[in-house]
C-alpha positions as CSV (number, residue, x, y, z in Angstrom):
1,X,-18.5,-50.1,-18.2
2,X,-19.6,-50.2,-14.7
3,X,-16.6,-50.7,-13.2
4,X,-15.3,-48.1,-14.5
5,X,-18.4,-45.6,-13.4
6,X,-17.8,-47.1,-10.2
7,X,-14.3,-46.4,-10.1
8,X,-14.8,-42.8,-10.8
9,X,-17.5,-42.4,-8.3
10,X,-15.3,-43.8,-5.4
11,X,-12.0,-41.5,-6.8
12,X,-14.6,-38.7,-6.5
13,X,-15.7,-39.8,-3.0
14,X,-12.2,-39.5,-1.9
15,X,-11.1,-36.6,-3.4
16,X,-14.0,-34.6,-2.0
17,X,-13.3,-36.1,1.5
18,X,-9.3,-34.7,0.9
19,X,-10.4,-31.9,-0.4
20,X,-12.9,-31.2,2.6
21,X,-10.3,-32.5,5.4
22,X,-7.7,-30.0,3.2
23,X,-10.0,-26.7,3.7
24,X,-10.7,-27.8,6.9
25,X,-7.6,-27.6,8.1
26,X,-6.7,-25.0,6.6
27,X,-9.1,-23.2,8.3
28,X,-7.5,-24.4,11.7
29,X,-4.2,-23.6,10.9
30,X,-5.1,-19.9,10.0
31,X,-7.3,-19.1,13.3
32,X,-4.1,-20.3,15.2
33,X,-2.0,-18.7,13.6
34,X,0.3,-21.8,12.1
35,X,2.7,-20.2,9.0
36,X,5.1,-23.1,9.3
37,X,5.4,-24.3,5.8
38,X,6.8,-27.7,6.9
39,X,3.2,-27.8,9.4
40,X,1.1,-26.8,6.4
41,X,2.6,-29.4,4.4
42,X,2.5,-31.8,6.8
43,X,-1.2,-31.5,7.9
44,X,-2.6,-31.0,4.2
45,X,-0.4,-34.4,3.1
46,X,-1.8,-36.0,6.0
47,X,-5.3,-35.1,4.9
48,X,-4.9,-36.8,1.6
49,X,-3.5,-40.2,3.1
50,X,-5.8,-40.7,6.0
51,X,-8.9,-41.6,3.8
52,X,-6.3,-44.3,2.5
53,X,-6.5,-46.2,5.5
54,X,-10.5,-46.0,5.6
55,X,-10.5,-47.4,2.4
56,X,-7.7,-50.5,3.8
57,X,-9.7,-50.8,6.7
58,X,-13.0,-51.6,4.7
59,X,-11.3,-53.6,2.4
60,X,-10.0,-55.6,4.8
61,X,-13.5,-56.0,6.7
62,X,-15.3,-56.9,3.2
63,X,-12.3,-59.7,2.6
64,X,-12.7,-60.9,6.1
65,X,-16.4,-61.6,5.6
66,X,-15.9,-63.4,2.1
């Protein structure tokens, strides 16, 4: 049962850190003026992978300390 509260909380942790990268960039690419669709695809998909490699990169840390 934890697990799975635990699991939840950290899918929620991520989303709201994609979802806050998303708007922020958005944000950006309005004030500059950026209508490129293939840009605005390419910056909000970059917004949802990057916490991907925070998560790897902590991962790896915890496994290296085991």
């Amino acid at each position: 049962m934890t697990e799975s509260i635990f699991f939840q909380v950290i899918v929620l942790g991520y989303l709201l850190v994609s979802l806050i990268a998303i708007t922020l960039t958005y944000r950006e690419q309005k004030r500059n003026g950026i209508s490129s669709p293939l840009f605005r695809v390419i910056g909000f998909a970059l917004c949802t992978i990057w916490p991907v490699a925070l998560v790897v990169l902590g991962s790896a840390r915890l496994l290296q300390r085991a």
